[in-house]
C-alpha positions as CSV (number, residue, x, y, z in Angstrom):
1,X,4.7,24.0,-18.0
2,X,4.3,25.5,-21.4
3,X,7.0,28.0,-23.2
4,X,6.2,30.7,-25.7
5,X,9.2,33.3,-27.4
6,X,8.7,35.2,-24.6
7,X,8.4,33.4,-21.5
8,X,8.7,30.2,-19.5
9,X,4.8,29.1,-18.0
10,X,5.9,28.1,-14.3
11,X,1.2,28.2,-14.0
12,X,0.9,24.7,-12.6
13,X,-3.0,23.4,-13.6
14,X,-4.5,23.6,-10.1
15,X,-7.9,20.5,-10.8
16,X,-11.2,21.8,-9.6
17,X,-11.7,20.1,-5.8
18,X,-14.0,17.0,-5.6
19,X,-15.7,17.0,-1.9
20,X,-17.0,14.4,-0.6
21,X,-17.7,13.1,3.2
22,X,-17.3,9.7,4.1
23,X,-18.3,8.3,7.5
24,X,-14.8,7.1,9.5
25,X,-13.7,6.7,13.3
26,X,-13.1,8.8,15.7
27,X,-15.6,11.5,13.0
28,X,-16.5,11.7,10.0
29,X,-14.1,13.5,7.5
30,X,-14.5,15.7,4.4
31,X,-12.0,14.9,1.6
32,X,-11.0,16.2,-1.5
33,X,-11.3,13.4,-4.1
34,X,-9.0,15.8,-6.6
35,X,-6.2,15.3,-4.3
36,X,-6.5,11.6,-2.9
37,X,-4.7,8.5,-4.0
38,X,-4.8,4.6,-2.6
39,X,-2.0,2.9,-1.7
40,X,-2.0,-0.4,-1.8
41,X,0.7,-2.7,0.0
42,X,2.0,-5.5,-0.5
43,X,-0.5,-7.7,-2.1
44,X,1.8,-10.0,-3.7
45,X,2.2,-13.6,-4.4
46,X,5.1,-13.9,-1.8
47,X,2.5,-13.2,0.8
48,X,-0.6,-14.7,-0.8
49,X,-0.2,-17.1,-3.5
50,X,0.5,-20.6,-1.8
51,X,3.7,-20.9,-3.5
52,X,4.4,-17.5,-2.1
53,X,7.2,-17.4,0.2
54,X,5.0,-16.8,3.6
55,X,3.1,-19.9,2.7
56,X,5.7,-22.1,1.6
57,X,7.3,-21.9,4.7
58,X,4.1,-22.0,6.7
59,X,2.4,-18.6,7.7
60,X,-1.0,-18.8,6.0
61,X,-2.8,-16.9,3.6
62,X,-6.1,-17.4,5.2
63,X,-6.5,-15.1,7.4
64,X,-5.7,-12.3,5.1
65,X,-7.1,-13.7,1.5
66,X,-10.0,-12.0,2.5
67,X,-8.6,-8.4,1.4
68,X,-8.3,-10.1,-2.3
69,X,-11.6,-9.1,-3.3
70,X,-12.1,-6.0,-1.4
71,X,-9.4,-4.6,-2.6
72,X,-10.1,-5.1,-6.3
73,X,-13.5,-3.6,-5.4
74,X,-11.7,-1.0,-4.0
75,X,-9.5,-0.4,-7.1
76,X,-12.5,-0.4,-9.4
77,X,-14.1,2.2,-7.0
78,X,-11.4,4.4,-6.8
79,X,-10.3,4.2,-10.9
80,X,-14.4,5.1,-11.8
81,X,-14.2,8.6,-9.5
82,X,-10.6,9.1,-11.1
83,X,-8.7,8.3,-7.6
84,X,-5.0,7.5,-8.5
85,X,-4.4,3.5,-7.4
86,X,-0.5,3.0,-6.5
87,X,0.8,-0.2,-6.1
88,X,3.0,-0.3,-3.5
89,X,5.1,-3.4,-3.5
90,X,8.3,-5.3,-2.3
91,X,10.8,-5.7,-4.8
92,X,14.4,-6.2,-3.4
93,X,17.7,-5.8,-5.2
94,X,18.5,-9.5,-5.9
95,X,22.3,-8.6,-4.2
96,X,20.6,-6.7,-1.0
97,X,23.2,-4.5,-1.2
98,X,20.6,-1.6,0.4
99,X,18.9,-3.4,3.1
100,X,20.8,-3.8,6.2
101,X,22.2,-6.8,7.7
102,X,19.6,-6.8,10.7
103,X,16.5,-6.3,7.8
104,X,18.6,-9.3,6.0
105,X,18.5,-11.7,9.6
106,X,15.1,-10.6,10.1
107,X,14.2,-12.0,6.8
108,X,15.2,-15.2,8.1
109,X,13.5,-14.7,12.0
110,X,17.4,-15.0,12.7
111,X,18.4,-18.3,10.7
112,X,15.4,-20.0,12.3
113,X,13.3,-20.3,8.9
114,X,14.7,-19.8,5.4
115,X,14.9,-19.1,2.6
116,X,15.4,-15.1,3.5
117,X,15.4,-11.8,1.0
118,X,16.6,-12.7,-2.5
119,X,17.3,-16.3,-1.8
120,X,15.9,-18.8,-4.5
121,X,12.1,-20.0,-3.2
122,X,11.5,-23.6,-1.9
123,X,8.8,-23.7,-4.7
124,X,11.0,-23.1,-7.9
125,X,9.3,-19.2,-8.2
126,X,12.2,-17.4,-8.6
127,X,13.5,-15.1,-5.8
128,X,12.2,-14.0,-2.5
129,X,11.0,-10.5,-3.2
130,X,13.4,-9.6,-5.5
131,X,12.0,-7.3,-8.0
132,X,10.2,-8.9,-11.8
133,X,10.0,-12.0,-9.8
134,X,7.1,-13.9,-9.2
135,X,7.0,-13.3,-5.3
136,X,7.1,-9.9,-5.8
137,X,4.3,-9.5,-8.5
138,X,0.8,-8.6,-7.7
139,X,-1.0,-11.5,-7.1
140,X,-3.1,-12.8,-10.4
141,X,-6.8,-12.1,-8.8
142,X,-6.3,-8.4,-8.7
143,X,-6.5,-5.8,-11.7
144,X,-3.9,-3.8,-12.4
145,X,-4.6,-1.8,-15.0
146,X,-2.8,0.4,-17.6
147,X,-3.1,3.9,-15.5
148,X,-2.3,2.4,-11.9
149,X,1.3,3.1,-10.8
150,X,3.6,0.6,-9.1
151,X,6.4,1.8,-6.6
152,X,8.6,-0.9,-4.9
153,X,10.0,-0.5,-1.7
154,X,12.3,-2.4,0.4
155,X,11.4,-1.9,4.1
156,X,8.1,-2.0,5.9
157,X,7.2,1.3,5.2
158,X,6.3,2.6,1.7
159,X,7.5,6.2,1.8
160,X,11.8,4.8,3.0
161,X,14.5,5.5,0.7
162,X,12.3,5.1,-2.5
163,X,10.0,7.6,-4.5
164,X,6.9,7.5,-3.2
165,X,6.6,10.7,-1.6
166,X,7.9,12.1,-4.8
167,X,5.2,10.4,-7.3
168,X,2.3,11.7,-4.7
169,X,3.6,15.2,-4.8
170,X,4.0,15.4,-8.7
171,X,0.0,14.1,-8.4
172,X,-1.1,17.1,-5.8
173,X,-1.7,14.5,-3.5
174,X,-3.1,14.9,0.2
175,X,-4.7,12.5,1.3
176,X,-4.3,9.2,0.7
177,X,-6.1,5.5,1.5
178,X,-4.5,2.8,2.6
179,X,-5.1,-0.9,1.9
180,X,-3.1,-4.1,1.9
181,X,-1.3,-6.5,4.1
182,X,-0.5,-6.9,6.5
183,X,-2.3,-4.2,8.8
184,X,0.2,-4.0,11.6
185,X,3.4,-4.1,9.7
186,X,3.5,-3.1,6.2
187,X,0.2,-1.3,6.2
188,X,0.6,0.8,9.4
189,X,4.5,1.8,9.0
190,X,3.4,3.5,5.4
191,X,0.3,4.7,7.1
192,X,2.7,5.9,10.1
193,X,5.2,7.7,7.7
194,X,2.6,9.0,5.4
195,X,1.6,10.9,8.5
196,X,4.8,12.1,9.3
197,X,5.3,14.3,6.3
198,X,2.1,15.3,5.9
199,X,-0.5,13.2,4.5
200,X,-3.6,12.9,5.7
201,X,-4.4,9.3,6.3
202,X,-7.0,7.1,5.3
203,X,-7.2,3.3,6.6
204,X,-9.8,1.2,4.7
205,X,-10.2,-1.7,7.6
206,X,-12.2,-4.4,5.4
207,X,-9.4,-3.9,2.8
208,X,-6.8,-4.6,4.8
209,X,-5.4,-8.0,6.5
210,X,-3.4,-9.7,8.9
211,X,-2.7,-13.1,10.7
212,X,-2.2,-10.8,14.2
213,X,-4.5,-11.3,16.8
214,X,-7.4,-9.6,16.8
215,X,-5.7,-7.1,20.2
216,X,-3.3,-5.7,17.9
217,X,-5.5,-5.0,14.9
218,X,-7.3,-2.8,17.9
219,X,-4.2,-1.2,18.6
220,X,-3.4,-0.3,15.4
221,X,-6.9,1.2,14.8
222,X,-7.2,2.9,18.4
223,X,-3.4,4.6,17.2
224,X,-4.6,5.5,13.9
225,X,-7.6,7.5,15.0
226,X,-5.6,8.8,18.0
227,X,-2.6,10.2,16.2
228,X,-2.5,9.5,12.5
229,X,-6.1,9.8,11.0
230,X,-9.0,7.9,10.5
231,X,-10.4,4.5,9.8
232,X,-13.5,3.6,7.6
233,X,-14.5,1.0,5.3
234,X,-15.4,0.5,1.7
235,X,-19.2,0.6,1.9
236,X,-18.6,4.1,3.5
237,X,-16.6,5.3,0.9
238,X,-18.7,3.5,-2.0
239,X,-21.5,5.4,0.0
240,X,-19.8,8.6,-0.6
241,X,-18.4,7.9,-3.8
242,X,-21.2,6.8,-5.7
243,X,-23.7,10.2,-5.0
């Protein structure tokens, strides 16, 4: 907005559109590169660092430390064609006074494996998830740089109680990728809400992980294309991308 002695400038700069078509499932689909962002979730040293707080208390990293250099692939790619890269990360209050008592047991599958939200980690790195700790930064291996945003969240989804729809909408956002961990929890409930007001979705398989058998990573997908987008990969979009 810009103001003179006469009026008040309420013209919002509208960027030229960017089109480009990337080959996805169930079609292909024509984007606007102008108006997409990446989200990426939850790539954090709570989940991925082996004195994160998944593998401390004995859910592996392998099966999803895969995603690590995709996704910083991913991030370069999208930073070079001027694609907004959003961090989207747990980070708790340390007194949990917003999450729920059931999100707070869950944290804990019940009081069968601790510690839980907030509580100090096993390995002497602060505590669980809480945000500015070590569990809840982004795990050393991946770039953030100067011009990426960060929003934390503190439920599955990305978009609940927090500003992420807001920051998209101040960007002209429409579209936006998804990457990140873990692809049927995290991943898919910010792809799921991300849907539900209006984005049009994005899942970038190879960039995203999860220790889930293989049957539910096809559920996901088969849902996705069904009722929330499409899924491709990052050769497809560096295809696209790089023309």
């Amino acid at each position: 907005m810009s103001e003179s002695d006469d009026f008040i400038d309420f013209v919002r700069p509208i960027p030229p559109p960017r089109v480009i078509r990337i080959d996805a499932e169930p079609k292909p689909v024509q984007l606007d590169l102008s108006r997409t962002a990446l989200l990426v979730v939850d790539m954090q040293n709570d989940f991925l660092h082996p004195e994160g707080w998944f593998p401390a208390r004995g859910s592996s990293a392998d099966p999803i430390l895969h995603t690590i250099p995709v996704v910083e692939k991913l991030t370069a790619l999208c930073r070079k064609n001027a694609v907004k890269v959003v961090w989207v990360n747990w980070g708790v209050r340390a007194d949990v006074a917003n999450l729920p008592e059931g999100v707070v047991q869950r944290g804990t599958a019940y009081g069968a494996k601790s510690p839980g939200y907030a509580e100090p980690s096993t390995t002497g790195k602060g505590n669980i998830l809480v945000r500015d700790h070590f569990g809840s930064n982004t795990v050393d291996e991946l770039t953030v740089a100067p011009e990426d945003l960060t929003v934390h969240k503190h439920r599955m989804s990305g978009f609940w109680d927090n500003e992420l729809d807001s920051v998209l909408r101040k960007l002209g956002v429409t579209t936006v990728l998804l990457a990140g961990v873990n692809t049927d929890r995290c991943v898919f409930s910010t792809l799921q809400d991300a849907s539900f007001i209006g984005y049009d979705c994005i899942m970038v398989d190879d960039a995203c992980g999860t220790p889930s058998p293989d049957y539910v990573v096809k559920a996901v997908k088969f849902l996705t294309n069904l009722l929330y987008g499409v899924c491709t990969t990052y050769d497809n979009l560096e295809k696209a991308m790089d023309k």
